[in-house]
Structures are given as structure tokens and as C-alpha cells.
C-alpha positions as CSV (number, residue, x, y, z in Angstrom):
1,X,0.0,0.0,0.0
2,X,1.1,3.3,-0.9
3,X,0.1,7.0,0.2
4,X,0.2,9.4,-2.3
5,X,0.0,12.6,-0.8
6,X,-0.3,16.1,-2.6
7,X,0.6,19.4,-0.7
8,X,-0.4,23.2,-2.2
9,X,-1.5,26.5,-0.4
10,X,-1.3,24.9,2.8
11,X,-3.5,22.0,2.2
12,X,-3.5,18.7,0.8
13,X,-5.2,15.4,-0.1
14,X,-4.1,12.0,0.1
15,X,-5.1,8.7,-1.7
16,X,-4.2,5.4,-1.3
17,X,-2.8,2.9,-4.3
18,X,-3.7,-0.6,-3.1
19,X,-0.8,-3.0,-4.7
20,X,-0.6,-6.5,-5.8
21,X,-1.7,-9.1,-3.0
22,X,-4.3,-6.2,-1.2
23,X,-7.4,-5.7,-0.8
24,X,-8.8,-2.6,-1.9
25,X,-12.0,-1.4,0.6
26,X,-15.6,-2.0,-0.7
27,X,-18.3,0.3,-0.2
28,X,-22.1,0.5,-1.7
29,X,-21.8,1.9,-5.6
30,X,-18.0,1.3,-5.9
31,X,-16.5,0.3,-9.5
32,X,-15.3,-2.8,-9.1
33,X,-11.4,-2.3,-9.8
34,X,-10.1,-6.2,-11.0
35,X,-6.5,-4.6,-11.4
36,X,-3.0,-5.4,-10.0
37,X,-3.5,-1.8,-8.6
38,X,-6.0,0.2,-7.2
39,X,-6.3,3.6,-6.9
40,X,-9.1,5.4,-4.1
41,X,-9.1,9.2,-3.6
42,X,-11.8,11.5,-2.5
43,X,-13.4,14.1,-5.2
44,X,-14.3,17.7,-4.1
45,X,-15.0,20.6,-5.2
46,X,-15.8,24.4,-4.0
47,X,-19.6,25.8,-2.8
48,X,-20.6,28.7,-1.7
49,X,-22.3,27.6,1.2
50,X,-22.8,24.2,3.2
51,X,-20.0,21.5,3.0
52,X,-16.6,21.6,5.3
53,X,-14.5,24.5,5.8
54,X,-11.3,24.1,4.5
55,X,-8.2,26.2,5.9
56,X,-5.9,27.3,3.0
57,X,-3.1,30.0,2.4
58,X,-5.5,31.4,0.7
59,X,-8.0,31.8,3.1
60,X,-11.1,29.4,4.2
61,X,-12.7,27.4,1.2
62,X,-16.1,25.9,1.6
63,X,-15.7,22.3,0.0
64,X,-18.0,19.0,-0.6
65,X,-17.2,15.9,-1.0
66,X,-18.7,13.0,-3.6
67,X,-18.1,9.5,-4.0
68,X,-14.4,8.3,-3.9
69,X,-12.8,7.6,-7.2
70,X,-11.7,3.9,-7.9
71,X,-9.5,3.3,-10.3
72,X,-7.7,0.0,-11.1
73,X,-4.5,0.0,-13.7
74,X,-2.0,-2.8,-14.6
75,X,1.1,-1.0,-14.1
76,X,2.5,1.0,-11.3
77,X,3.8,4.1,-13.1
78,X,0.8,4.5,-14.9
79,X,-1.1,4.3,-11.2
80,X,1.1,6.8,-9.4
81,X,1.3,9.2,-12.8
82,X,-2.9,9.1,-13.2
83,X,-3.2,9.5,-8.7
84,X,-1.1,12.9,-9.2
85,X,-2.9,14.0,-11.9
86,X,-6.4,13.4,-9.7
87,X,-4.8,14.9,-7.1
88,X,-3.2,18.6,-9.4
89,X,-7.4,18.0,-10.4
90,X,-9.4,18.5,-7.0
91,X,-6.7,21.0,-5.9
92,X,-8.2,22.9,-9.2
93,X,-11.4,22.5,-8.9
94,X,-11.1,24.6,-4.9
95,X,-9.2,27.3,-6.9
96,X,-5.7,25.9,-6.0
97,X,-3.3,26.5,-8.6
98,X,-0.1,25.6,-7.6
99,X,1.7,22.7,-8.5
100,X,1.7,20.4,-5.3
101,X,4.7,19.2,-3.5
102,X,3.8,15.2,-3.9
103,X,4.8,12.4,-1.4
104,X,4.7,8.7,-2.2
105,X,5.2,6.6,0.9
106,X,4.0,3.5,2.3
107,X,2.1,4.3,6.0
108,X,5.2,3.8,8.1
109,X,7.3,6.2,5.9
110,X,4.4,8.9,5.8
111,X,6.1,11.8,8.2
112,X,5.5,14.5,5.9
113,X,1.7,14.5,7.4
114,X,2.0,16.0,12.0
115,X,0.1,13.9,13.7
116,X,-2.9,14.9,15.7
């Protein structure tokens, strides 16, 4: 299992790419992903009122969330190139232009995240 992390304007998002040999999660209305690897991120995008408040450099962004992507591919390059391109895409779509600092780590190797 890999993290995939992007960072940009003081946020971020991460996804997971589920590997040969793993399970990927299930959940009511997922795409089944028969792949070697599996690729599950959140999609967002900006309102104007409702959603979660998201703290940026930019200021607070009002953001909602829809069902995660799945994705399943047969080679890893072509996974991790595709999960930074979804994650450059929902940094976007909240107004986030900057390219994002991008961290791929398995869980023990994530320290680029604080923890809580």
C-alpha cells in the first residue's frame, strides 16, 4: 500500500494505491477495480455555502465531497502518474493553482503529514 499525498497552499489530499496481494476497501456503488493496482481518492469541489470549511493560504474554502474515485490499472507508473494527476485536479477545482509538492510513501514512511 502506498500513500500518495499532494501538498499546495497549505493543504492537501491524500489517496491510497492498493498494490498486488491487497485488498482494496468496498463500499455500496463502488466500480469494481479487477486490477494489479488500485487507486481510491476523494473528489471535491468548492460551494458557496454548506460543505466543510477548509483552511488554506489562501484563506477558508467551503468544500464538498462526492463519492471516492476507484481506479484499477495494470502498471504501477501508470497508477502513481494518473493519482497525481487526480490529485493537481481536485486541488483545481477549490481554486488551488499551484503545482503540489507530492509524497509517495507506504504508511510507516508517511512523516510528511503531524500527527494529531
Amino acid at each position: 500500500m502506498l500513500l500518495i499525498c499532494g501538498l499546495a497552499a497549505g493543504t492537501g489530499t491524500t489517496g491510497t494505491l492498493y498494490e498486488p496481494g491487497e485488498t482494496a476497501p468496498s463500499y455500496s456503488g463502488a466500480p469494481t477495480a479487477a486490477a494489479p493496482y488500485v487507486w481510491v481518492c476523494d473528489t471535491f469541489y468548492q460551494v458557496n455555502s454548506g460543505g466543510q470549511q477548509l483552511e488554506t493560504d489562501q484563506g477558508t474554502i467551503q468544500v464538498a465531497f462526492d463519492r471516492p474515485t476507484v481506479r484499477g490499472f495494470e502498471r504501477r507508473a501508470e497508477a502513481v502518474a494518473t493519482a497525481k494527476s487526480h490529485i493537481r485536479r481536485q486541488l483545481n477545482r477549490i481554486g488551488i493553482g499551484t503545482e503540489p509538492e507530492f509524497h509517495v510513501d507506504t504508511p510507516q514512511e508517511a512523516g510528511h503529514v503531524p500527527p494529531e
